[in-house]
N, C-alpha and C positions, 0 to 999 in steps of 0.2 A: 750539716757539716759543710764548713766554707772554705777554702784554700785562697790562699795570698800569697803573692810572691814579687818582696820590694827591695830596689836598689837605694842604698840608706848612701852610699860613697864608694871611691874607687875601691874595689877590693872589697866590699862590705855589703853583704844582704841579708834582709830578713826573711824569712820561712814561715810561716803562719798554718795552721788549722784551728779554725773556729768552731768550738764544737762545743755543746751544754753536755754531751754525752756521759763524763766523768766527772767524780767529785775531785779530781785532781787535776791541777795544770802541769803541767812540764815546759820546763823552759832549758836549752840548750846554747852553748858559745861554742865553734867549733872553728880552731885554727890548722889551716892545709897548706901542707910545703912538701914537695916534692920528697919521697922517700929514697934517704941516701945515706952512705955507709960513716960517712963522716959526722954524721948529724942526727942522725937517729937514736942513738942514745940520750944525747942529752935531750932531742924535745920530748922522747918519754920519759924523761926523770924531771923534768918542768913543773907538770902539774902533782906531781906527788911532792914537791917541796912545796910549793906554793900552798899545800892542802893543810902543811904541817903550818899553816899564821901569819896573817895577816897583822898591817902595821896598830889596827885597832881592835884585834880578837889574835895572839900573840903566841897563842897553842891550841892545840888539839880542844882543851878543857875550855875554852872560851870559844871558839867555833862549837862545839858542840851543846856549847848553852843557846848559843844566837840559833840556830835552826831549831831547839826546842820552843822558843820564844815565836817562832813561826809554827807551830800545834806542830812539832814535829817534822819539819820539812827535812826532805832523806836531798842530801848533797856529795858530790863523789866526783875525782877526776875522770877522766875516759882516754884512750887510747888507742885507733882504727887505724886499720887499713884499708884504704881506698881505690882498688888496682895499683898502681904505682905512687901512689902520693901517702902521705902519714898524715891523719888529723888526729891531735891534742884538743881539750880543754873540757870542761867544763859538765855534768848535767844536774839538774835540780827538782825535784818535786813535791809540788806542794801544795795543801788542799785549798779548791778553787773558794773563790769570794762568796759566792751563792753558800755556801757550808760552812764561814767564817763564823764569828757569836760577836755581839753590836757591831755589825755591819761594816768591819775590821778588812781593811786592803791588806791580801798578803804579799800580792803581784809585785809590787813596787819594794818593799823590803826584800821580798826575797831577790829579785835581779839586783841590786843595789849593796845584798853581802855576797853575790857571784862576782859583782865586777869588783868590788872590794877585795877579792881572793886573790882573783887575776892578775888584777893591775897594780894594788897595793900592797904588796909582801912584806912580809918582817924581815928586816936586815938587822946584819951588824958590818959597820964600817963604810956602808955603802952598798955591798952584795950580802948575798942569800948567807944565812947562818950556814957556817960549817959546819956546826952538828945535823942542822937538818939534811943538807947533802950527801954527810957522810953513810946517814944511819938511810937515809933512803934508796944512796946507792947500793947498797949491801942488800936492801928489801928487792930492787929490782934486778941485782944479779942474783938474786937465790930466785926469783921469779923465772928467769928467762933459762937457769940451769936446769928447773925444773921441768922444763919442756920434755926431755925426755924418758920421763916419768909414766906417759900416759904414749905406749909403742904404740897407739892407733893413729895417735896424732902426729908423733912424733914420724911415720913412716908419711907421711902426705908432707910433713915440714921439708924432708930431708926432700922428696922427690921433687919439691918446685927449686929448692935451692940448684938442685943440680939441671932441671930441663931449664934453670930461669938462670945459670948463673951469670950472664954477660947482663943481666935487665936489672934496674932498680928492685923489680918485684920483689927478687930471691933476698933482700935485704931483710931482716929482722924489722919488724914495725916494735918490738922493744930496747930494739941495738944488741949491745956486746958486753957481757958481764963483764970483764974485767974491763974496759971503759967508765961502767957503771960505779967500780968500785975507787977506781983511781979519778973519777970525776972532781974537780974542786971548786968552789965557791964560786969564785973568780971568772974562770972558765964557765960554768953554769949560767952565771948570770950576764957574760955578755952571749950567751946564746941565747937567754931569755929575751935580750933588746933585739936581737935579728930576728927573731920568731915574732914578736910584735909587731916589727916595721912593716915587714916582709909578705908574712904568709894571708893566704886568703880566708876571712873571717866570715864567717855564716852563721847570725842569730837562730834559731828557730822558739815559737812558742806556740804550744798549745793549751785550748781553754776555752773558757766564755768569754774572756774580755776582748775589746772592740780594737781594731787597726793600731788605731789611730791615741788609744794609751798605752799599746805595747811599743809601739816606736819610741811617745815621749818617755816611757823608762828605760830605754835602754838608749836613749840619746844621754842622759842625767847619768847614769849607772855606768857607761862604756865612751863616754866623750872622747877620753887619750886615742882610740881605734876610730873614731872618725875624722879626726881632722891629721892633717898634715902625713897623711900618707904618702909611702913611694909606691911606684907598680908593683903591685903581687908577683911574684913569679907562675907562670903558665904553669897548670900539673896536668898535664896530659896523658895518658896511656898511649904506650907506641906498641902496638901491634907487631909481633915478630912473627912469620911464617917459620914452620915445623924448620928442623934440623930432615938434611939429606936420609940420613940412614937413621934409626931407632936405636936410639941410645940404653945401655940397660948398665944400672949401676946397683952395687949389693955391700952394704953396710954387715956385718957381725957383732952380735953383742949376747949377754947372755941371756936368752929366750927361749923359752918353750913353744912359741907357738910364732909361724913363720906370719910374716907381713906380706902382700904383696901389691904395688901399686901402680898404676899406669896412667900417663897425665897424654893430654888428647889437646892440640890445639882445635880454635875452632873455627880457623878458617877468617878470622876475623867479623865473624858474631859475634856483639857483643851489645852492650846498652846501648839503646839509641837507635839501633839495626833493626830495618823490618822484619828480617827474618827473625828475633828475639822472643817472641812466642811459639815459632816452632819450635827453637832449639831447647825452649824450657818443657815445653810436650816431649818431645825426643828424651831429653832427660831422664823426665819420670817414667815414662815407657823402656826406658834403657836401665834404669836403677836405682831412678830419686824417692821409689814407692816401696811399700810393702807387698805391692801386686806388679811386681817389674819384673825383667826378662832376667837381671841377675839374684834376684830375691827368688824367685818362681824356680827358677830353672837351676841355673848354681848351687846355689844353696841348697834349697827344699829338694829337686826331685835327683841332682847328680851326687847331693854330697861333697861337694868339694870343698867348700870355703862356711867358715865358723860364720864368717859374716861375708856383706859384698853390698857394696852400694857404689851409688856415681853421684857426685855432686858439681855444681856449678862456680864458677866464679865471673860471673857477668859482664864486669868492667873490666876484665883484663883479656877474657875470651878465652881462660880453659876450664875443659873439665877434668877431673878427675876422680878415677875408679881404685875404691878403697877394699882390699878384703883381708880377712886372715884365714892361711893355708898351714898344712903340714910340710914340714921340711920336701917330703918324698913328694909332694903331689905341683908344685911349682910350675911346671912347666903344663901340665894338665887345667891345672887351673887358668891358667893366664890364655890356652889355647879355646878354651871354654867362654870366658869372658870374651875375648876379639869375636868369635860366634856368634854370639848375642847381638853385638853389633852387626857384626853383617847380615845377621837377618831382620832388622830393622831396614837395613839398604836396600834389600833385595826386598822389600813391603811383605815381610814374610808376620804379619800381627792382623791378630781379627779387628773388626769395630767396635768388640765388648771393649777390648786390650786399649784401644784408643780410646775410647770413652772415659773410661776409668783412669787414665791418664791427662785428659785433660780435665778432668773433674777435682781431681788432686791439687793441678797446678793453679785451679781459678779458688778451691778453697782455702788453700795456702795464703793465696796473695789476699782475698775478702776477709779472712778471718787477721790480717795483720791490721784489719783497724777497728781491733777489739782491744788493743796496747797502743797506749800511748808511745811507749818507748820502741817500738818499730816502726808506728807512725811518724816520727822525728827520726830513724836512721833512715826508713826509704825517702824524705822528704830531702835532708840534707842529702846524702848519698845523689839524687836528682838533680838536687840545683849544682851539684859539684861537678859532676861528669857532663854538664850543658844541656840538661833535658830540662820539663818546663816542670816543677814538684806541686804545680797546679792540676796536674792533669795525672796524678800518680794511679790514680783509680783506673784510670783506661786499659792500662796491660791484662786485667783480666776478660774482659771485653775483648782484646785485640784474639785472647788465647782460646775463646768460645769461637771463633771464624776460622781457626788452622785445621785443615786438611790433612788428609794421608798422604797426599803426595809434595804437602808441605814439609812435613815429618822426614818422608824418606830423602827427600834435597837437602837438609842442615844435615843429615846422617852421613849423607857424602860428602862431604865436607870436612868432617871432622878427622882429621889427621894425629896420628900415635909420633907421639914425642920421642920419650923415654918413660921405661919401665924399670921401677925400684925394686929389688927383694930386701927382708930385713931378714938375715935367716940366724940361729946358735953357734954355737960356739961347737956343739956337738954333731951338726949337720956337717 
């Protein structure tokens, strides 16, 4: 397995892993513009029009004949969020050349009906078909309504909006249903020319094929994106140190079973940070495991919480601690959780405790290149935040050398934001 990583034009890189490893290649186009409240709808409803046809496959039924015609290649918009930035566009996969039958290129067609999606959409009059905006705005406000449908997620949504809300972060990386709904053609589509000009574009492919034919397809396939560019706009992550006091905010809704969340800055740990393998060891030793101090202790031996974990978010530098509680037990729990933490600070953990936590967090990251399709988010996600996505192998590496007393210094660090309840109506 061989990693590349080439600047094709301003604004424009390629991403590469070289690899015979799978019968399938993966090829990815990925557009980055700054996540903001204005604009974020429409660049998520981009590629789900654009999906609905192109100016030489016209619907859905002719797009889905042209990937059959490739033995089935599986094609689909995408939608991330990036610490503070939104990236749109594009993924595709599709079985590599060595598995083809008479000796059939599928490399080159298949990137050549991605940039065909892309670049060349079915209009009427000049912009995007109104039916297809209308009917897709209505698919991504019933999308983004449905958020809170699932109160596990929905209680982690509401608590960054409110610890995040002066930041781009807290913005929706799907926008605003009724945006979505009132979106028109017109409108759409000169947000499609700004997202073109503008934002910063990142091929990625992975497979057996060589350098040096993934460039010339994707110079043939994506031309309009190389030439006559303006400057990308900068997507940076800006680091906000904690709020003075601990914010706690409590949502009502009708529930039986109480939410409760606490979001942690991290002190400005984050990607790129030497200290980034302690604070992913800390992590899993704090809740990102099945043998962690809120799984272990919380949960199993006190009883308190149905569930409890802590999860990261890397590029932006929080964490946040997820559990479900009983109405009556809220404050018990939440006093229980912040313990856990503190005896992390206080090196209050054996060597089994630390072992089995960094065992966790190097199998995690080893076993992510056994998928192609997280091989291509951590590779982009890298070149995106300004790390080298040649060297993405290393963080496991880096995470086998963290010590105990590396552990307990990102511990101290880590600063309590605000804490969410989501509690009944009958509480």
């Amino acid at each position: 397995m061989e990693r590349f990583h080439k600047t094709l034009a301003e604004g424009v890189e390629l991403v590469m892993t070289q690899t015979k490893q799978f019968k399938t290649g993966v090829f990815s186009v990925t557009l980055t513009t700054p996540l903001q409240e204005d604009t974020a709808t429409a660049y998520a409803l981009i590629p789900d029009v654009l999906y609905r046809g192109s100016r030489m496959h016209p619907n859905i039924e002719s797009l889905s004949a042209a990937t059959d015609e490739l033995y089935g290649a599986s094609l689909g918009p995408a939608v991330r969020q990036r610490g503070e930035s939104q990236s749109v566009g594009f993924q595709c996969s599709f079985i590599d050349d060595h598995y083809a039958l008479d000796g059939m290129a599928v490399l080159e067609p298949a990137l050549a009906l991605v940039g065909e999606i892309l670049l060349d959409p079915y209009t009427v009059d000049g912009v995007f078909d109104a039916e297809f905006v209308s009917s897709e705005g209505s698919n991504l406000a019933d999308r983004i309504a449905a958020r809170i449908n699932d109160k596990r997620g929905w209680s982690i949504f509401r608590l960054v909006q409110e610890m995040c809300s002066q930041e781009r972060y807290a913005v929706d990386k799907l926008g605003d249903a009724q945006r979505a709904r009132a979106m028109t053609a017109e409108e759409l589509w000169q947000h499609y020319q700004t997202l073109l000009a503008h934002s910063h574009v990142t091929f990625y492919y992975g497979g057996s094929a060589e350098l040096d034919r993934v460039e010339q397809a994707i110079t043939r396939s994506f031309a309009p994106l190389l030439q006559d560019r303006q400057a990308p706009v900068e997507c940076q992550v800006v680091a906000k140190p904690e709020h003075e006091q601990v914010r706690e905010v409590t949502d009502v809704l009708d529930v039986t079973q109480g939410k409760l969340a606490l979001g942690f800055r991290t002190g400005g740990i984050a990607v790129n940070h030497p200290q980034l393998p302690a604070l992913l060891v800390c992590n899993a030793l704090y809740g990102g495991t099945a043998h962690s101090k809120l799984f272990t202790n919380v949960r199993e031996k006190m009883s308190l919480c149905y569930f409890a974990s802590s999860l990261l978010d890397k590029i932006k530098g929080l964490m946040v601690v997820s559990s479900g509680v009983e109405f009556s037990k809220f404050s018990v729990a939440r006093e229980a959780i912040l313990s856990q933490l503190e005896a992390i600070r206080q090196g209050e953990f054996t060597e089994e405790e630390m072992q089995a936590a960094i065992r966790s967090v190097i199998n995690a990251l080893v076993s992510r290149k056994d998928s192609q399709g997280l091989m291509e988010d951590d590779c982009v996600t890298t070149s995106l935040t300004g790390g080298d996505p040649t060297q993405v192998d290393d963080l496991a590496q880096q995470v086998e050398q963290v010590r105990k007393e590396d552990v307990v210094a990102v511990a101290q660090v880590l600063g309590l934001d605000t804490i969410y309840y989501l509690t009944g109506e009958e509480a």
